[in-house]
N, C-alpha and C positions, 0 to 999 in steps of 0.2 A: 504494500500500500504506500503512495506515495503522496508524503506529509511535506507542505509547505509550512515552512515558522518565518513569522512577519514577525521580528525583536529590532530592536535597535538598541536597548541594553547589554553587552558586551557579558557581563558574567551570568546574567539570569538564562542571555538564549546561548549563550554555551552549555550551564546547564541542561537546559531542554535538550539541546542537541545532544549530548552526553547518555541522559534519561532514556530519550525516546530511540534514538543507534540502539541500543541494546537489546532492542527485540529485533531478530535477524529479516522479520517479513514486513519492516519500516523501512523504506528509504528515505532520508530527510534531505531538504531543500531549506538553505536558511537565505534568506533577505534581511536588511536590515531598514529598508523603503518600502512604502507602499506602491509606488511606482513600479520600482525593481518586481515587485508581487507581482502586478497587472502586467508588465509586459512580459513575464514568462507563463500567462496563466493556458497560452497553447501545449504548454507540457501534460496539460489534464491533469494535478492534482488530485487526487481520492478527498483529500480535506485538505482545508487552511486554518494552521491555527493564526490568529490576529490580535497582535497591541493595538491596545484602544489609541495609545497615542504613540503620534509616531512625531519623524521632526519635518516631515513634507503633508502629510495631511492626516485625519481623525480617522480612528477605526470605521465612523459612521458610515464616511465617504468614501471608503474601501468597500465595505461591505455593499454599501449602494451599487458601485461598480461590479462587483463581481458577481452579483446577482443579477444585474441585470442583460451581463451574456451570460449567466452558466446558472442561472434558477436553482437548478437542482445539486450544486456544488456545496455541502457541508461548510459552516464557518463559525468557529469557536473563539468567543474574546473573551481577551485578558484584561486586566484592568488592573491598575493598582489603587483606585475609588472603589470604594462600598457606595453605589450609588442608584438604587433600587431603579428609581424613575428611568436613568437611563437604560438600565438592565431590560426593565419591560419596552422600552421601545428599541431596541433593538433584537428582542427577540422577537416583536411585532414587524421587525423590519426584514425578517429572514435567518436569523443569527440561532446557529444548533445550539447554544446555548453559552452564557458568563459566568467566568470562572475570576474569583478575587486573587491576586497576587496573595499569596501567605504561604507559608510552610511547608501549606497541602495541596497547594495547586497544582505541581508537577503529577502529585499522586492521584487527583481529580481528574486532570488531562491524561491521564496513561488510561485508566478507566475507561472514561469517554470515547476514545479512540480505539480498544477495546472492542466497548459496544459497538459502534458505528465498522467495524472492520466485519464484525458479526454480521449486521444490516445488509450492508454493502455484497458479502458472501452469499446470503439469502440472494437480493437482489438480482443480482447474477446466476445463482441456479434458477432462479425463475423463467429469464429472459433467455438462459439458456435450455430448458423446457419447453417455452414457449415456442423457439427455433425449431426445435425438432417434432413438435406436432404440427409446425406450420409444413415442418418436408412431410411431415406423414401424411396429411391430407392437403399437400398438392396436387393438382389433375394430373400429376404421371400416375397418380397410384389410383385413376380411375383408368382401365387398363383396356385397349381396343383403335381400333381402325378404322372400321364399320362406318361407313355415311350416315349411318341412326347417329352414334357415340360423338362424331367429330361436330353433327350437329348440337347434340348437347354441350359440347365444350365450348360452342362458339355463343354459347345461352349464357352457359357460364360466364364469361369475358366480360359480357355486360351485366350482367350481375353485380361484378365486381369491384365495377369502374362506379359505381351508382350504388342511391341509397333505397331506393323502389324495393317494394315487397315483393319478394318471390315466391310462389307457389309451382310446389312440383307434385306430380302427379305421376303414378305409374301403378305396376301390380306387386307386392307384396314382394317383397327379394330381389327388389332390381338397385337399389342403393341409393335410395332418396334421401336418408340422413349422411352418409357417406358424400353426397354432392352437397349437403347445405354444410358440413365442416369445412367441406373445400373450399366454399366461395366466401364464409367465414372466416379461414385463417391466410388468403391471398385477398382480403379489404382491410381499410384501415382501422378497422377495429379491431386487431388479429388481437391485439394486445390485452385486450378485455376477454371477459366471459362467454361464451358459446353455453348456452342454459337448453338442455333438449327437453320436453315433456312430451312423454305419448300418451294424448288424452282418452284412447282405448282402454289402458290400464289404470286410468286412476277410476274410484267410483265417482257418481254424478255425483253426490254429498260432499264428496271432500274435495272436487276439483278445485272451487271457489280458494278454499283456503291454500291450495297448493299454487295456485297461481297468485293471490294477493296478497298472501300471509296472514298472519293475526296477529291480537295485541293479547298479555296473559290476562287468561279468567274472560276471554270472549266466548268461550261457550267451554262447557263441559268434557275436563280431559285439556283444556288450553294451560299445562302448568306455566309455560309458559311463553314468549315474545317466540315467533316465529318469520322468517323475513321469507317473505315471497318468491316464486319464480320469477316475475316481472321485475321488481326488483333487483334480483341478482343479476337480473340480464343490461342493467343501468348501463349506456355506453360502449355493449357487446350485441348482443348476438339472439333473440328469442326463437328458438323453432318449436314448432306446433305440430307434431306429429299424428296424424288420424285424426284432424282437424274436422274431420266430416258426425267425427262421433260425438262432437261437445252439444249437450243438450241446448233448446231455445234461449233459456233462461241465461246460461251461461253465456252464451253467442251474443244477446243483445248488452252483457256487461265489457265483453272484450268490446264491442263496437265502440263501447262511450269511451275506453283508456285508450284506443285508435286515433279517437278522434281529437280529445281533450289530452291525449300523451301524461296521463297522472293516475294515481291509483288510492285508495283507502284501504289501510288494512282491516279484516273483518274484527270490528269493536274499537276500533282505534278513528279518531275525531282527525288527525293528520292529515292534510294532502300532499302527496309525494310524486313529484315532478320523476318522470321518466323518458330515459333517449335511448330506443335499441331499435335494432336494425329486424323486423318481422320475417323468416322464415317459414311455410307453412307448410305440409304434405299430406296426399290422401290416394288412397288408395281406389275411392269411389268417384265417380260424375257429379262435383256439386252441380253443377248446372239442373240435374235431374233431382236431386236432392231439394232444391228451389222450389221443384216442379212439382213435388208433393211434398212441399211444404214441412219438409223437416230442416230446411235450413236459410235461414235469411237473407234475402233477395239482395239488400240494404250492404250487410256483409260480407255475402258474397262477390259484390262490389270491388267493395274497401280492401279486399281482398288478394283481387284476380291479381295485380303488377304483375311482373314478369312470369309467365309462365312457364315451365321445363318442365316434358313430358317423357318421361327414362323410356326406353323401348322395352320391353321382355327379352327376354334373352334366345328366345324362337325368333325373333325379325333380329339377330344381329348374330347370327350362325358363323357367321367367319370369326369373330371375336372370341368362339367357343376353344378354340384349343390354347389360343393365345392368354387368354385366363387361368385355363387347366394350368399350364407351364408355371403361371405366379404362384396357384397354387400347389405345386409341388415343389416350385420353390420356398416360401412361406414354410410348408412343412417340413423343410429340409435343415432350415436354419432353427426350428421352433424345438425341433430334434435332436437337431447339433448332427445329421448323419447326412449320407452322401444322397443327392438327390434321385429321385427315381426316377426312369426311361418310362415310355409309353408306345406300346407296340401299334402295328399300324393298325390293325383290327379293332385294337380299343380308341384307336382316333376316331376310325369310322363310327363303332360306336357310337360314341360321347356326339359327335357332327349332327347321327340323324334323329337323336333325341329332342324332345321336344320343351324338356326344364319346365314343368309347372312350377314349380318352385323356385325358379327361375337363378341368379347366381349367388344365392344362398344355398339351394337345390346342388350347384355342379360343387362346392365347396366339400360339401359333404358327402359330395360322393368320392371325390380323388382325395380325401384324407381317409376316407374308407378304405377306399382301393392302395392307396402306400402301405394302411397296415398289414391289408392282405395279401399281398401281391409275395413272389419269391424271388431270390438273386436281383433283388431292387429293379424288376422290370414288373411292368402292370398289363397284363394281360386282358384279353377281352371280358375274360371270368371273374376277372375284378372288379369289373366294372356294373356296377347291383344299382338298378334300379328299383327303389319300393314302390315305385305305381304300379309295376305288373302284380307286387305280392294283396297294395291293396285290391286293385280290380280282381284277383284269383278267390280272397276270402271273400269278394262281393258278390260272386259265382257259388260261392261255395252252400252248402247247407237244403234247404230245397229250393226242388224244384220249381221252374217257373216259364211260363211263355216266352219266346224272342222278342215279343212286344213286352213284357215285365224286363227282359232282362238288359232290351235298348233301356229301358226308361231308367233304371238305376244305373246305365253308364253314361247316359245325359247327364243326370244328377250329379253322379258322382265330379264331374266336371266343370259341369255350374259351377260346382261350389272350389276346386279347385280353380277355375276362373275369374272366380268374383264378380258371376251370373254377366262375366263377359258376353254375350251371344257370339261376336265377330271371331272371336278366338274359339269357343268353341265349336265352330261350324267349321272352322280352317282344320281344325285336329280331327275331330271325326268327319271328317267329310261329307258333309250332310248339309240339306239345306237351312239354311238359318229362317225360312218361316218353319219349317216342321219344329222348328225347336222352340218357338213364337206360341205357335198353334199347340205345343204339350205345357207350356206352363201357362195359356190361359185356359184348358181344360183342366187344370189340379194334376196332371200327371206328372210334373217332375216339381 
């Protein structure tokens, strides 16, 4: 850490200089001007320590100066005055804090510098943190080629560049929280919080409070102060996951923190000014949601900004092995072992597969397949699909008509689709009114 000493008294900042040398991870810088201070202050200093008086000008006016290019530059004054009034304004003015000349000041400053080395340590593993989830959810590590993907990336960009609400929309496992980190930690808010809520999994009861927090003794079980989602999201990042599942009631309270950018927490009288950047994702058609009236017209509005729509992983089938590779690499380092091959058989495979599960779906299948596989090669046989074992136990038990046994492989799809029709008319190959025409007859 590298300490400036601003002394112009000869035996005291030798002392210091003496004092503070002695811990080997101090480098000391001594001045005996303020001036001398300010024109080396391109060395970046960690701290300054500062005499109030010097024989060119006041601590005051030092401190003035060097806060006012380097804000966040630590600066500790000396004083040989007990002189409180001053004391408080100049640690109103920026000053880490006033230490009196005496006895114990040397001993107070090693403390101080001490702490602040602590700080500064912290500080630093943070921003170094912060660096390496920024490379982790960079768009390298959304992985593909595909004219679908490249157009999402170019969604992404503008995203980026802007503070517009983004709404992404796709089918369940195609990486819609994985794209809102991305455009999250490459905007200028990388530095703040990314707050995700997937409001499928909270109940309707308690969503309220998960999103705006509470004050203690707001309702029973409050022992006590609770800070909010929206809150923590203050100057980062909000996403809204399964945005389509937040009841009305809830829906028309986000509309008014949208609108008026403030919140109350539930029992607390406070208004609390908020600035985050709205993320949202769903898995369903608001627009059809509007349309029978489980989701507000008004909000769905306020909403829409940017939209990004992830493709499934059946319309970007070229991208399918080039994922596989990540993940056997992923697996490889997660293992610490040599990576696995992949035979041609099982490429074909995995190519004419169709991912309902879509690239959560293939993940699980090629960490499958590495455990399984022999002489670190993945064979076709390792390659296990559980939809044929579900559709076999859908088969299984009695008997029933080819007409019963279509209508429970509609179904079974539907719902693996997300009562997609378009998709599942492409997979079983069938017309997409016959499949119109069994679920307005109660058949599937």
């Amino acid at each position: 850490m590298k300490i400036f000493i601003v002394e112009d008294d000869p035996f005291f900042g030798e002392a210091l200089n003496y004092q503070l040398g002695l811990n080997p991870d101090y480098e000391i810088i001594r001045f005996t001007s303020g001036k001398d201070c300010l024109l080396n202050l391109y060395q970046q200093p960690a701290v300054v320590s500062l005499d109030y008086t010097l024989p060119d000008m006041t601590g005051a006016d030092i401190l003035r100066k060097i806060k006012y290019k380097y804000p966040k530059l630590p600066v500790i004054i000396l004083s040989g005055q007990e002189d409180m009034e001053t004391a408080l304004e100049l640690i109103r003015s920026g000053a880490e804090d006033y230490i009196i000349k005496n006895d114990d000041s040397i001993h107070r400053l090693r403390q101080l510098l001490k702490n602040l080395s602590e700080k500064l340590e912290l500080q630093n593993e943070v921003e170094s943190l912060q660096e390496e989830v920024g490379k982790k959810y960079n768009f390298s590590n959304i992985i593909g080629d595909s004219i679908a993907i490249q157009k999402v990336f170019r969604q992404m960009e503008k995203a980026v560049n802007s503070q517009i609400t983004v709404s992404i929309t796709g089918e369940t496992g195609t990486g819609k929280e994985l794209v809102a980190k991305s455009i999250h930690f490459k905007s200028d808010r990388k530095k703040q919080n990314f707050v995700a809520v997937n409001v499928a999994a909270i109940p309707a009861e308690l969503i309220e409070s998960e999103l705006f927090g509470h004050e203690k003794g707001a309702f029973t079980g409050a022992a006590e102060r609770r800070i909010g989602k929206i809150e923590l999201a203050h100057k980062g990042t909000l996403f809204l996951d399964e945005i389509g599942e937040m009841d009305l009631n809830m829906q028309s309270k986000l509309l008014r923190v949208l609108q008026e950018r403030e919140i109350v927490r539930i029992g607390g009288n406070q208004t609390i000014k908020v600035d985050f950047r709205l993320i949202i994702a769903t898995h369903k058609k608001l627009f059809a949601e509007v349309d029978n009236r489980k989701f507000r017209e008004d909000l769905y509005y306020r909403l829409l900004g940017l939209q990004i729509e992830l493709p499934a992983l059946r319309e970007r089938r070229e991208d399918v092995l080039q994922l596989t590779d990540f993940f056997l690499m992923e697996y490889a380092n997660h293992n610490k072992c040599k990576k696995p091959e992949l035979s041609i058989e099982a490429q074909k495979k995995l190519a004419n597969y169709g991912f309902p599960g879509n690239i959560r779906e293939l993940r699980a299948i090629i960490e499958l397949a590495c455990v399984m596989c022999e002489n670190n090669m993945i064979d076709v046989s390792d390659i296990i699909f559980q939809e044929g074992d579900v559709l076999g136990r859908m088969l299984e038990g009695q008997e029933d008509t080819l007409k019963g046994y279509t209508r429970k492989i509609v179904k079974h799809y539907m719902s693996k689709y997300n009562n997609d029709y378009d998709a599942v008319a492409v997979k079983l190959d069938m017309g997409k009114s016959t499949i119109y025409k069994m679920k307005k007859d109660g058949e599937i």
